[in-house]
N, CA, C and O of each residue as an XYZ file, in Angstrom:
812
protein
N      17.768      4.869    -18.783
C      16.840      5.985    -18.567
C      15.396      5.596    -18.870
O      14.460      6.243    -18.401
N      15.226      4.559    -19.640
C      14.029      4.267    -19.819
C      13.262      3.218    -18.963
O      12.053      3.058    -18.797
N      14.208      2.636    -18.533
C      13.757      1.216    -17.553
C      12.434      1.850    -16.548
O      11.505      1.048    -16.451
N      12.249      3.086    -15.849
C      11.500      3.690    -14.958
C      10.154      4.165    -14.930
O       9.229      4.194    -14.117
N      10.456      4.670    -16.567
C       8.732      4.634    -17.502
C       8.214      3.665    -17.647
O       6.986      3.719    -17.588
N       8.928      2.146    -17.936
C       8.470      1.134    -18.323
C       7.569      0.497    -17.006
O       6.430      0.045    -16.892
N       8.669      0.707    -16.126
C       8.151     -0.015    -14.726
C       6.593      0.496    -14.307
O       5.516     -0.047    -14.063
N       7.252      2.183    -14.389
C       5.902      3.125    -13.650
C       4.826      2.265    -14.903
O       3.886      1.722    -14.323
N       4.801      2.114    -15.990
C       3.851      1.659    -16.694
C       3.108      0.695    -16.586
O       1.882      0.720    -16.479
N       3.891     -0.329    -16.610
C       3.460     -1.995    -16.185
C       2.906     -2.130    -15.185
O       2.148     -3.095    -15.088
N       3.127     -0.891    -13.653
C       2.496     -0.700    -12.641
C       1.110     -0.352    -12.291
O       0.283     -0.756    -11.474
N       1.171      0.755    -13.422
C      -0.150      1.307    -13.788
C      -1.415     -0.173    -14.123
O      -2.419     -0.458    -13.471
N      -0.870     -0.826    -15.309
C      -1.270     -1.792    -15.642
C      -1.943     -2.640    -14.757
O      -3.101     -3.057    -14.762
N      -0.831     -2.852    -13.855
C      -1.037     -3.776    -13.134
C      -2.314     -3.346    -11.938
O      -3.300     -3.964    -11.535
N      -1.918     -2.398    -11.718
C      -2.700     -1.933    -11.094
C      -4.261     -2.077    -11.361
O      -5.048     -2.604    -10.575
N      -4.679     -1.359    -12.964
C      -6.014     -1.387    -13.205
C      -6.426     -2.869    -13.760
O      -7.514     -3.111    -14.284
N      -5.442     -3.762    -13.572
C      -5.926     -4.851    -13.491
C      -6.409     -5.737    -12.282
O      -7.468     -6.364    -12.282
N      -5.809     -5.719    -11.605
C      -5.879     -6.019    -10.322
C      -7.504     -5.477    -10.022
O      -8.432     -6.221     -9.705
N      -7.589     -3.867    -10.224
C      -8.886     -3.200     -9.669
C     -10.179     -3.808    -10.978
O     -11.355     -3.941    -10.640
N      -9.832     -4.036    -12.047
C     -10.835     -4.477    -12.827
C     -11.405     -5.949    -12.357
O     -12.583     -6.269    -12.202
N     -10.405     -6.628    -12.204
C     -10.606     -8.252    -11.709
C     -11.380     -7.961    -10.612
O     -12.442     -8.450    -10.998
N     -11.581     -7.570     -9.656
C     -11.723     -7.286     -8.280
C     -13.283     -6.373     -8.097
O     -13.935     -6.057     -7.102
N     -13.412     -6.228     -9.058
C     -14.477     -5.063     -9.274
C     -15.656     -5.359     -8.357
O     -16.254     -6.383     -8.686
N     -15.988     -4.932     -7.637
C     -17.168     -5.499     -6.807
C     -18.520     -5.884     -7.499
O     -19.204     -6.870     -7.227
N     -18.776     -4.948     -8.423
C     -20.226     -5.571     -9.522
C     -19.478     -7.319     -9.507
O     -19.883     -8.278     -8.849
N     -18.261     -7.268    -10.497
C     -18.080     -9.005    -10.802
C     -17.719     -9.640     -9.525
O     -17.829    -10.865     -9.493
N     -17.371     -9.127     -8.628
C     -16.965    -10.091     -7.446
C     -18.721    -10.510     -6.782
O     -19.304    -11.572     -7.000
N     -19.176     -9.524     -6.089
C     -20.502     -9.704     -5.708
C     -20.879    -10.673     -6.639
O     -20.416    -11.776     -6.347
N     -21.576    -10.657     -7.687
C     -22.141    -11.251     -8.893
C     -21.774    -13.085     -8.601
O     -22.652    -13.824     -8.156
N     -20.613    -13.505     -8.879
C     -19.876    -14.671     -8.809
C     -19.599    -15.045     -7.638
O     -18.743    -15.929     -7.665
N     -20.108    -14.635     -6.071
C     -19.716    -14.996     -5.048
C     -21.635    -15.322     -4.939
O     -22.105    -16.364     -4.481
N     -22.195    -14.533     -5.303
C     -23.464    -14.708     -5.108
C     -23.814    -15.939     -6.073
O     -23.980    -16.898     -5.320
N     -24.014    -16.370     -7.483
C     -24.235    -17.506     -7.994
C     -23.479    -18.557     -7.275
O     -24.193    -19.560     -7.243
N     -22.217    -18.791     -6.617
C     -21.960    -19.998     -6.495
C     -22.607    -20.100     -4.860
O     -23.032    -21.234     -4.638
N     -22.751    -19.207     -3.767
C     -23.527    -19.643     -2.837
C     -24.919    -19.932     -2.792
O     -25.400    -20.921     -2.239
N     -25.717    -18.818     -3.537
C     -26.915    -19.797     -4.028
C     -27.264    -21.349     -4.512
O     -28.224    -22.091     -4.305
N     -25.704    -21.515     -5.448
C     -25.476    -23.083     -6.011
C     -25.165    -24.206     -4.991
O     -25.707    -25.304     -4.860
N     -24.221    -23.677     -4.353
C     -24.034    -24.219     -3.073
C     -24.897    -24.671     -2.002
O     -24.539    -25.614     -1.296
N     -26.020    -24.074     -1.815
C     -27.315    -24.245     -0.567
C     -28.018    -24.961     -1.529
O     -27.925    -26.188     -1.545
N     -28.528    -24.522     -2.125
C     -29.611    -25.428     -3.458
C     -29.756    -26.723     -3.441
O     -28.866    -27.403     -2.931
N     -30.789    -27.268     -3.939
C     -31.061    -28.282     -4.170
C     -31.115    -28.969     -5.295
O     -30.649    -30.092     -5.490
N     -31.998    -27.921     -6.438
C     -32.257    -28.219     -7.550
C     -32.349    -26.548     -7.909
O     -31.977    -25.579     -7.248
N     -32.947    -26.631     -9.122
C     -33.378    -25.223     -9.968
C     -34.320    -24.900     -9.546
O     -34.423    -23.821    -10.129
N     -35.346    -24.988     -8.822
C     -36.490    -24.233     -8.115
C     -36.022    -23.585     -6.752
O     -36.546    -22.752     -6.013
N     -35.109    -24.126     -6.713
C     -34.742    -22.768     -5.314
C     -33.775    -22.278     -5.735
O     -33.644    -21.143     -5.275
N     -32.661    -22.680     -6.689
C     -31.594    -22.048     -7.110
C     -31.878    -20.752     -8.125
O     -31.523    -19.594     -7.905
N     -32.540    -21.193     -9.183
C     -32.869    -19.699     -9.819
C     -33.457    -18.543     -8.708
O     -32.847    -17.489     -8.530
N     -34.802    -18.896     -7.935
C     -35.390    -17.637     -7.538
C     -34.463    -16.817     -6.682
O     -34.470    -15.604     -6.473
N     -33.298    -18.197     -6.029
C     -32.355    -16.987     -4.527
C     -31.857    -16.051     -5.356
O     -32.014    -14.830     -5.324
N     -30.870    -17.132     -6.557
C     -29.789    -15.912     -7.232
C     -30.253    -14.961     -8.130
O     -29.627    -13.932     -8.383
N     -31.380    -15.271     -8.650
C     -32.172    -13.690     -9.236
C     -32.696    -12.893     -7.955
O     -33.294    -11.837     -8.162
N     -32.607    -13.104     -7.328
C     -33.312    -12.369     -6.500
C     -32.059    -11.763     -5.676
O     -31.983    -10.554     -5.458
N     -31.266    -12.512     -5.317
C     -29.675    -11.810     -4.817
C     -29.405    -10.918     -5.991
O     -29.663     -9.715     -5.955
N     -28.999    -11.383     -6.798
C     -28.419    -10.702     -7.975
C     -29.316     -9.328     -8.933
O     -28.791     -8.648     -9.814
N     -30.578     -9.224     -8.504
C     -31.334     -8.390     -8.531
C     -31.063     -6.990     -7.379
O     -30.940     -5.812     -7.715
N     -31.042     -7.271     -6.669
C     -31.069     -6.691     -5.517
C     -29.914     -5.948     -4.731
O     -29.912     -4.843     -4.188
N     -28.885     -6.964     -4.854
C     -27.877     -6.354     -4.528
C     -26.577     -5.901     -6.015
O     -25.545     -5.248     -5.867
N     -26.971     -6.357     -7.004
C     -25.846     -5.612     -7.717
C     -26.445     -5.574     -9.058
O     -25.746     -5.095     -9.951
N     -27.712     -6.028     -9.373
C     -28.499     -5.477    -10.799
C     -29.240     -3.825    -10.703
O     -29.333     -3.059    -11.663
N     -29.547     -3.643     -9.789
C     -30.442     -2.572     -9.670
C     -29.459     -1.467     -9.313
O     -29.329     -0.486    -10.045
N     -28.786     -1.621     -8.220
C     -27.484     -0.339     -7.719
C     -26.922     -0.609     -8.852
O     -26.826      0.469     -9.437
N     -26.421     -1.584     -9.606
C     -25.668     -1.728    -10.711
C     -26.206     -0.978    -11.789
O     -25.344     -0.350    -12.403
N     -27.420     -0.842    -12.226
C     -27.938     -0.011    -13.199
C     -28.164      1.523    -13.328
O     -28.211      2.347    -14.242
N     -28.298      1.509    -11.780
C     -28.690      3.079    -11.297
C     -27.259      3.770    -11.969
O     -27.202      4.562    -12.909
N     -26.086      3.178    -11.134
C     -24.688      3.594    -11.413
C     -24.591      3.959    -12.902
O     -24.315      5.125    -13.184
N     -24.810      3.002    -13.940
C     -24.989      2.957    -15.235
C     -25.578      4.168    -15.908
O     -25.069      4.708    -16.890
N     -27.022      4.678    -15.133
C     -27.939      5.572    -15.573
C     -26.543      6.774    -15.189
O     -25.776      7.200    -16.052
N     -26.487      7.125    -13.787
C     -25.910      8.269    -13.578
C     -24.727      8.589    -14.496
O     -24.529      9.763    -14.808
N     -23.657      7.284    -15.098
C     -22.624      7.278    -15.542
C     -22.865      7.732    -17.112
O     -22.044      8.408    -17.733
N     -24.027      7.292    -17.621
C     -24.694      7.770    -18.689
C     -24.923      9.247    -19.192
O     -24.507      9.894    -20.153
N     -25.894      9.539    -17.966
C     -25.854     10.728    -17.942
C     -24.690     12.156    -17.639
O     -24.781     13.374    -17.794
N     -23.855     11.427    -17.250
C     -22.556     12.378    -16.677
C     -22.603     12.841    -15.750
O     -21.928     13.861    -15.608
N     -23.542     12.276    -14.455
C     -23.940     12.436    -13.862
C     -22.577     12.047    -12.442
O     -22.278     12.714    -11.452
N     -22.122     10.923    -12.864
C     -20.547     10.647    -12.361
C     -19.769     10.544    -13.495
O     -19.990     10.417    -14.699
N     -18.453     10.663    -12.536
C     -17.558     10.100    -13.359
C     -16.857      9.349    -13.786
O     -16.163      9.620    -14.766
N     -16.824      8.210    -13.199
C     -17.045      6.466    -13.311
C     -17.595      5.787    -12.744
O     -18.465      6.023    -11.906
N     -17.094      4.588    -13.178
C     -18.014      3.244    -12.516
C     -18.140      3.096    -11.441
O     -19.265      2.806    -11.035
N     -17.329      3.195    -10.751
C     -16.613      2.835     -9.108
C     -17.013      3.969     -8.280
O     -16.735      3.878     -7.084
N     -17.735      5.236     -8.769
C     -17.867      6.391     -8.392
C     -16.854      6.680     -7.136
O     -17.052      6.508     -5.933
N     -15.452      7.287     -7.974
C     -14.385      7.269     -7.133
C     -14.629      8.556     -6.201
O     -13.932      8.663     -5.191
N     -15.665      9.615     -6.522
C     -15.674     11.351     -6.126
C     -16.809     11.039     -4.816
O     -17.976     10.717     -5.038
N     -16.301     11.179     -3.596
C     -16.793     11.085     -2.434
C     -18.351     11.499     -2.290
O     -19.224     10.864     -1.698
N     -18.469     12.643     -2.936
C     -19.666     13.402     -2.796
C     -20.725     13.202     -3.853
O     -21.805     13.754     -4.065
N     -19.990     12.128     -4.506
C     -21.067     11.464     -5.834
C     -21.574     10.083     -5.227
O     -22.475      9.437     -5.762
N     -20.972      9.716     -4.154
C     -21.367      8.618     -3.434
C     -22.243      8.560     -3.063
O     -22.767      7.455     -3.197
N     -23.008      9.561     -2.390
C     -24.036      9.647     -1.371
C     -25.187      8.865     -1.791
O     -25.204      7.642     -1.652
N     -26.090      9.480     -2.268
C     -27.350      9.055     -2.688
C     -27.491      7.701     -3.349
O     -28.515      7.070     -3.087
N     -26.332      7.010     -4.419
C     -26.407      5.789     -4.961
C     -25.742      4.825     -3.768
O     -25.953      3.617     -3.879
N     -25.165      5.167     -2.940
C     -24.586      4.394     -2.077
C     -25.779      3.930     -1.368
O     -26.074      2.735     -1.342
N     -26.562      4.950     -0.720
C     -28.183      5.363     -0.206
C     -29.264      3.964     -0.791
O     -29.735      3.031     -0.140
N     -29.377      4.254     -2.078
C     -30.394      3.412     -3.299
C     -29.700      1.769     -2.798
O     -30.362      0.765     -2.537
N     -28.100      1.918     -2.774
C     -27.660      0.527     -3.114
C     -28.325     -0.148     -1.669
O     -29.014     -1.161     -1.781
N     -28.147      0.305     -0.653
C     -28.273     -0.230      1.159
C     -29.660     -0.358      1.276
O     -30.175     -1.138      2.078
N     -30.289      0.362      0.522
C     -32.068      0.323      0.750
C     -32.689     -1.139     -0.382
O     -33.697     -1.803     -0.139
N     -31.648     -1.360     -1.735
C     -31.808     -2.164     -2.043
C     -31.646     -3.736     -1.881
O     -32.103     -4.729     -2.448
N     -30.714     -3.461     -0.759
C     -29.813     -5.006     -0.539
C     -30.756     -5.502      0.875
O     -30.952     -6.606      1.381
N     -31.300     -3.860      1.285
C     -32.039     -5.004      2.312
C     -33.425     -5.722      2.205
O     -33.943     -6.651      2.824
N     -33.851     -4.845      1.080
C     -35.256     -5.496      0.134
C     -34.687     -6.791      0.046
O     -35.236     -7.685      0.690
N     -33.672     -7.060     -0.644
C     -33.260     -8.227     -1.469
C     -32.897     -9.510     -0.349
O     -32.963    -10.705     -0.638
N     -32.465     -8.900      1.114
C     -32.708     -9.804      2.284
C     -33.569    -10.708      2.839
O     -33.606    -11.925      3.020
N     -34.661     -9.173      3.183
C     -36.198     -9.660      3.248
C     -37.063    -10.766      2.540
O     -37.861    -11.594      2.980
N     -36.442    -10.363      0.823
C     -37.403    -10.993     -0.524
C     -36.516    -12.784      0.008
O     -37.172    -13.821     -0.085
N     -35.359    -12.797      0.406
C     -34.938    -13.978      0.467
C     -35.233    -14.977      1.205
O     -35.148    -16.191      1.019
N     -35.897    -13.813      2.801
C     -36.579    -14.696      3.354
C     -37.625    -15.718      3.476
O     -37.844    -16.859      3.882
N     -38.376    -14.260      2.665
C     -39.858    -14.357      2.081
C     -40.308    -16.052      1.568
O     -41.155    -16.887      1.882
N     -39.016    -15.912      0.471
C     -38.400    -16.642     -0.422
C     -38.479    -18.480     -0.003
O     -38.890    -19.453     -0.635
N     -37.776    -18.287      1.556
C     -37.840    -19.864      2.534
C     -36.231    -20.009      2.007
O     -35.706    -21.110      1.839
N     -35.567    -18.780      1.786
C     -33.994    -19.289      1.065
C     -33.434    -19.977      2.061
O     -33.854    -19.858      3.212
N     -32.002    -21.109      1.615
C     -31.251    -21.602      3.117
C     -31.173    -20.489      3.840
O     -31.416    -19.347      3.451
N     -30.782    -20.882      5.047
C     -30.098    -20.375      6.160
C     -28.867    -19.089      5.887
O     -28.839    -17.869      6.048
N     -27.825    -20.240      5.339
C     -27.030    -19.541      5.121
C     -26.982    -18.213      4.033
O     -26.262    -17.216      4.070
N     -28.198    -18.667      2.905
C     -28.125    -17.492      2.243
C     -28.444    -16.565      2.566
O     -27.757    -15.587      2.270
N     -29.837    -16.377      3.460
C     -30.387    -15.543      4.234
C     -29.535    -14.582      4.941
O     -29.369    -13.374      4.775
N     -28.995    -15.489      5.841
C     -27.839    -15.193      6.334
C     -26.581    -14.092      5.770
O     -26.105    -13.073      6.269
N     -26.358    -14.704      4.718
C     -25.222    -13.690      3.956
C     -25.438    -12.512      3.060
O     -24.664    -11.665      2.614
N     -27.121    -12.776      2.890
C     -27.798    -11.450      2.043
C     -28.148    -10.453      3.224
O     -28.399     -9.302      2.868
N     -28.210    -10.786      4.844
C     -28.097     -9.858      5.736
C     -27.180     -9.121      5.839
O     -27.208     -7.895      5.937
N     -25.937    -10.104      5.817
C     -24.627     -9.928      6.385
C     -24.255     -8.604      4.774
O     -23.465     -7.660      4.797
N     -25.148     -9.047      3.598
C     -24.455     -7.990      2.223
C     -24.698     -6.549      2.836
O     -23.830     -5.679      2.909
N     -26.598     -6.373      3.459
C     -27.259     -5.490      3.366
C     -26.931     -4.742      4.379
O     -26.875     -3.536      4.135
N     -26.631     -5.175      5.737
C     -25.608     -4.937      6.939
C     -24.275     -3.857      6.009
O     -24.147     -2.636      5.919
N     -23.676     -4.722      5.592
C     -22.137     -3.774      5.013
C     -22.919     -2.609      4.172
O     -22.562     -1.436      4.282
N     -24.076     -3.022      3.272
C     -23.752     -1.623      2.448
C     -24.555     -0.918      3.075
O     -24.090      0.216      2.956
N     -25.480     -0.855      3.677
C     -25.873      0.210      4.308
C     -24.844      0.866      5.423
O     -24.894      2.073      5.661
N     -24.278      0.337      5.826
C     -23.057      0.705      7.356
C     -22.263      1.609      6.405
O     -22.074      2.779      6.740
N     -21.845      1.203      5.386
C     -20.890      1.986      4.519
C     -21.522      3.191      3.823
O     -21.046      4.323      3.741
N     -22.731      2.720      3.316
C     -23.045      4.027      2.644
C     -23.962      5.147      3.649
O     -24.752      5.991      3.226
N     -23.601      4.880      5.097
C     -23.736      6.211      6.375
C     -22.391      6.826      6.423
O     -22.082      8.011      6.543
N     -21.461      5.487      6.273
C     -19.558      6.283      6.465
C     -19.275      6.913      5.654
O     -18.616      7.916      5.929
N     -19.683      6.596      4.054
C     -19.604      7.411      3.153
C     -20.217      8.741      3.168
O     -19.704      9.482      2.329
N     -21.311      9.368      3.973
C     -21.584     10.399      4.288
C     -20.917     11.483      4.659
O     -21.084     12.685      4.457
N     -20.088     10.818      5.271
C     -19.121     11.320      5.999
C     -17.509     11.238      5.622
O     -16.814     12.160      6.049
N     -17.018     10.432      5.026
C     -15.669      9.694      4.937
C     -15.626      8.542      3.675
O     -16.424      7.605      3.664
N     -14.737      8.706      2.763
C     -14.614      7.934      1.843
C     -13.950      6.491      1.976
O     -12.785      6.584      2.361
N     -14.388      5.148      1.755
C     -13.659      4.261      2.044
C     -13.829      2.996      0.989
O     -14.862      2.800      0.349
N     -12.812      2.288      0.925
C     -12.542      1.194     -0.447
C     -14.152      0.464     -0.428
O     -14.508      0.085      0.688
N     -14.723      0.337     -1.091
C     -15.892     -0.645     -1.304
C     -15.050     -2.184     -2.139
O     -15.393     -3.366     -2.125
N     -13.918     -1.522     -2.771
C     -13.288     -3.251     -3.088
C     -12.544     -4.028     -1.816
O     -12.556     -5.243     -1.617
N     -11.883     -2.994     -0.997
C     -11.604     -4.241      0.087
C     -12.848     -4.337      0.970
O     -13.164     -5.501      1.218
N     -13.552     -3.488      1.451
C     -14.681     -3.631      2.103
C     -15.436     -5.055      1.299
O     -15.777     -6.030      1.970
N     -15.600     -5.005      0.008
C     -16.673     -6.217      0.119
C     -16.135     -7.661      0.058
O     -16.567     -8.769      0.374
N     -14.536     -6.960     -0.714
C     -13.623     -8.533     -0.534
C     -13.416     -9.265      0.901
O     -13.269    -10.479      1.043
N     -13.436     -8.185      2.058
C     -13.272     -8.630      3.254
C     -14.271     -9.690      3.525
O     -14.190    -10.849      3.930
N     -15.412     -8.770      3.104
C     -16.835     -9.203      3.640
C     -16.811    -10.912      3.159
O     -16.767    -11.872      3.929
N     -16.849    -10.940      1.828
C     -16.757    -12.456      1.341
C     -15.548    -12.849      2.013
O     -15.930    -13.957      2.389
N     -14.275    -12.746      2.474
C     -13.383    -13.926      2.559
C     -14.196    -14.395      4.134
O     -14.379    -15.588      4.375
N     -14.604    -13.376      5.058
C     -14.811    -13.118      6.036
C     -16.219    -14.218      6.243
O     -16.276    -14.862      7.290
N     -17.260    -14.370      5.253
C     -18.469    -15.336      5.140
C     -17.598    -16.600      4.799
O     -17.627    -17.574      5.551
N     -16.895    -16.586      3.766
C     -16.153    -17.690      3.251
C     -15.290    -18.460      4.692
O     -15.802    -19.497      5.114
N     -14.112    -17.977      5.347
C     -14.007    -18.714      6.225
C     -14.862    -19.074      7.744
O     -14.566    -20.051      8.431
N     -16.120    -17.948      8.156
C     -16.920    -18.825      8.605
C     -17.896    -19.760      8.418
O     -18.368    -20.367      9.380
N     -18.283    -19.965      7.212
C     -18.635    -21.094      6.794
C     -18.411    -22.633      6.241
O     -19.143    -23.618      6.341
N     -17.387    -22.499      5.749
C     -15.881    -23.379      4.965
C     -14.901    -23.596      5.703
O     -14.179    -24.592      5.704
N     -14.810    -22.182      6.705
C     -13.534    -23.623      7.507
C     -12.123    -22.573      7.717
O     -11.976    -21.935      6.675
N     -11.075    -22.223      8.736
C     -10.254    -21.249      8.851
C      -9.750    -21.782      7.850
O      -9.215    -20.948      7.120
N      -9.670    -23.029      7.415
C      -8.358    -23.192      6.618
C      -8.230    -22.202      5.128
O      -7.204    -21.992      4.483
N      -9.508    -21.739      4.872
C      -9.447    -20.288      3.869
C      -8.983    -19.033      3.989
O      -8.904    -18.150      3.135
N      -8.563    -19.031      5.581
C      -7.576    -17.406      5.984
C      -6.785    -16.903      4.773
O      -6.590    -15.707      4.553
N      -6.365    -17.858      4.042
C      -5.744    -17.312      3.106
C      -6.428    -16.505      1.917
O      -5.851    -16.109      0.905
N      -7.409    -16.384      2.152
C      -7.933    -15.401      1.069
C      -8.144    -13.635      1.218
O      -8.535    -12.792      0.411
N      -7.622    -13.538      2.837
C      -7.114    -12.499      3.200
C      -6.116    -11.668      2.602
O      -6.021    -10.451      2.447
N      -5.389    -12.657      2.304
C      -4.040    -12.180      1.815
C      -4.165    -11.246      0.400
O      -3.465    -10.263      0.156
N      -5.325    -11.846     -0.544
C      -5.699    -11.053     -1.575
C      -6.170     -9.441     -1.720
O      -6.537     -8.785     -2.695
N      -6.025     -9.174     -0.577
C      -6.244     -7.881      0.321
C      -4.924     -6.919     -0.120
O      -4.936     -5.805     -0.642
N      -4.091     -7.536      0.176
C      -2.941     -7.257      0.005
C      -2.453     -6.477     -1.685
O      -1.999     -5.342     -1.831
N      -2.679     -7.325     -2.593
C      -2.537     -6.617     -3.939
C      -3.490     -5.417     -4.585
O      -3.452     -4.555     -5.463
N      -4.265     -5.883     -3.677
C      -6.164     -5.218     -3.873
C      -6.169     -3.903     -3.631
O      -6.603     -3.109     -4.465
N      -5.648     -3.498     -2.369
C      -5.434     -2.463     -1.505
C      -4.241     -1.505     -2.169
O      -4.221     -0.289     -2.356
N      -3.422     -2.366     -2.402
C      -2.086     -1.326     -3.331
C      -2.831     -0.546     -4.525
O      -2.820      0.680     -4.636
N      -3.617     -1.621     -5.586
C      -3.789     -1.220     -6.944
C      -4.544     -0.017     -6.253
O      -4.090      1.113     -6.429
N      -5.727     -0.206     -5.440
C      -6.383      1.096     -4.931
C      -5.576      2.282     -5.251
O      -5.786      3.189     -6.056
N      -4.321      2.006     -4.199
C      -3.363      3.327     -3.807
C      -2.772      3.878     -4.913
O      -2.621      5.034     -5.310
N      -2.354      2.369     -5.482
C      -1.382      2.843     -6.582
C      -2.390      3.889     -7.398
O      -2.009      5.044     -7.592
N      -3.666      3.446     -7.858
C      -4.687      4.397     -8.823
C      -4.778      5.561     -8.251
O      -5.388      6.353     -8.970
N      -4.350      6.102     -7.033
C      -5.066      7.207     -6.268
C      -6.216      7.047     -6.470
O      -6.761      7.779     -7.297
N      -6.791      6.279     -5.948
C      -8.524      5.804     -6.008
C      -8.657      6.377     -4.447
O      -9.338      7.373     -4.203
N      -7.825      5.531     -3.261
C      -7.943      5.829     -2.174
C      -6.495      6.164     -1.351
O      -5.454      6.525     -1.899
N      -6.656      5.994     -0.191
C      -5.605      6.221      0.803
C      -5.243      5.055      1.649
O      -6.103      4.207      1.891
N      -4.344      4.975      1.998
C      -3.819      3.637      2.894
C      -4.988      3.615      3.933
O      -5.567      2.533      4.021
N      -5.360      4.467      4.605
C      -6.443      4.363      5.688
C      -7.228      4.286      5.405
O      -7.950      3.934      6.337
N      -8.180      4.490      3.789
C      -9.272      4.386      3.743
C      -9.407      2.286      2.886
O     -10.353      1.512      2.739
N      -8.568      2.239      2.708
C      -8.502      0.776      2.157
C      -8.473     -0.591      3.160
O      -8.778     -1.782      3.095
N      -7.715      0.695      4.450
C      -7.269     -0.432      5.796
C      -8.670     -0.564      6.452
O      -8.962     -1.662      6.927
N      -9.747      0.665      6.534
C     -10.980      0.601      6.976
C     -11.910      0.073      6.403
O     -12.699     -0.593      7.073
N     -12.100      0.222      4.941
C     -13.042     -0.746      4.389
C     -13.006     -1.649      4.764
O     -14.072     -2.079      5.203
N     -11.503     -2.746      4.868
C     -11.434     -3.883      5.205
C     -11.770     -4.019      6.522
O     -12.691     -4.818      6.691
N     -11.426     -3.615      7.310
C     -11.735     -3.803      8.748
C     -13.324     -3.748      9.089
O     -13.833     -4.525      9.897
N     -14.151     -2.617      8.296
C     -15.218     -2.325      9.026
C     -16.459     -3.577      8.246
O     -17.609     -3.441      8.664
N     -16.349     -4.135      7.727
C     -16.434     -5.258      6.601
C     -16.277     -6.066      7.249
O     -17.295     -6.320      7.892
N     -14.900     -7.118      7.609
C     -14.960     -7.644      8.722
C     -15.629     -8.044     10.010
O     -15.964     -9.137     10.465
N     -15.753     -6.309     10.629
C     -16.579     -6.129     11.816
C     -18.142     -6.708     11.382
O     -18.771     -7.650     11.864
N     -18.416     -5.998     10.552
C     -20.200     -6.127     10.343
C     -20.045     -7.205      9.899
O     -21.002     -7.801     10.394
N     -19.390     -8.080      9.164
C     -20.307     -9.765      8.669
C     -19.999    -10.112      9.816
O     -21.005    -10.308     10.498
N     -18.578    -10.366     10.615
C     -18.423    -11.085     11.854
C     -19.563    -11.412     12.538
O     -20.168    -12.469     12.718
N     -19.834     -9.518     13.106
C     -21.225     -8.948     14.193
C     -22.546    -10.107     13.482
O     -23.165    -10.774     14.310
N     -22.819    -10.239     12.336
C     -24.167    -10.546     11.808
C     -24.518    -11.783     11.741
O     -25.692    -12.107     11.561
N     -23.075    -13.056     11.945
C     -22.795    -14.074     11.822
C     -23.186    -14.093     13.267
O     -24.327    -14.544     13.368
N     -22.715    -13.802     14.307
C     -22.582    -13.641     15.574
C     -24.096    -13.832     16.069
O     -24.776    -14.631     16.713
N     -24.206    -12.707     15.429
C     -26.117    -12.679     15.568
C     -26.933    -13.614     15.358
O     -27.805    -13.879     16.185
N     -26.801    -14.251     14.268
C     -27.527    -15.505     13.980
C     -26.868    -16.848     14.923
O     -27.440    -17.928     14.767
N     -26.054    -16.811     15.588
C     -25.437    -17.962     16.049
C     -24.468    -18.796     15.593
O     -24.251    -19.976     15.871
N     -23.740    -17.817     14.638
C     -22.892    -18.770     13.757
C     -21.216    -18.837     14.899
O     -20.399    -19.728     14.665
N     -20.999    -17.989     15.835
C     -19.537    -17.798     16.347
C     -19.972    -17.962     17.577
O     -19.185    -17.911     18.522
């Protein structure tokens, strides 16, 4: 009789682990230092991209979130309540494309340029859907990176798709989201880095 609590438990667990690991602040964050590291040369172009990525796209929306969460203004981190989305979703898309621009400005590689479009592209696209319709921002941005990751690196990384897979459950399992709204993040994520890659000449 007890085996079922235990399970439902460990599930739970598992679950908000899965969604903690995955967290888009730390995913963004660590996908952004090692591609900055990656294009670089030395520390004069490597510090200014990734402060300036990391400013832009997940220090500043990252803080705002903080302020509102402070204030009680939401009710978590992840701002799971659709209609608490709006406006910081808004701040985050207006910020990521500053943080594009500043990269250009900047003389950043190619490719970073490139992938700070391809950030500012997704969150603004998302935070118009969010206007309207609630959808995973963890598979949405995980897509987005596996999606830069194997056009740049090589198909042989398809497999980081697959991480989609556990990502998308813990969602469900949390009632965070819905099977359709986890299947669309990912997809529409997809679509827009694909489209932006496309654009620049990368496909």
């Amino acid at each position: 009789m007890e085996k079922a609590p235990i399970i439902h438990k460990f599930s739970d667990y598992l679950a908000f682990a899965i969604s903690a690991f995955f967290s888009p602040y730390i995913t963004a964050a660590v996908f952004i230092v090692i591609i900055s590291y990656s294009y670089s040369q030395n520390l004069t172009q490597f510090l200014p991209w990734m402060i300036t990525f990391l400013l832009f796209a997940v220090i500043i929306p990252g803080s705002y979130v903080l302020w509102l969460l402070e204030t009680r203004r939401i009710r978590d981190i992840h701002i799971s309540d659709k209609n608490e989305r709006k406006i910081p979703f808004l701040l985050a898309g207006a910020s990521s494309v500053i943080g594009a621009f500043l990269l250009f400005i900047l003389g950043a590689a190619r490719p970073v340029i490139v992938i700070g479009t391809a950030y500012a592209v997704n969150v603004v696209g998302v935070a118009l859907i969010t206007q309207l319709w609630k959808v995973s921002i963890h598979t949405a941005l995980f897509s987005a990176l596996a999606t830069i990751s194997v056009i740049l690196f090589g198909i042989h990384l398809w497999w980081l798709y697959l991480a989609l897979i556990p990502l998308a459950w813990s969602r469900i399992h949390r009632r965070r989201h819905t099977i359709w709204q986890v299947v669309a993040g990912s997809l529409i994520a997809f679509v827009l880095t694909a489209a932006t890659f496309w654009f620049f000449g990368y496909l």
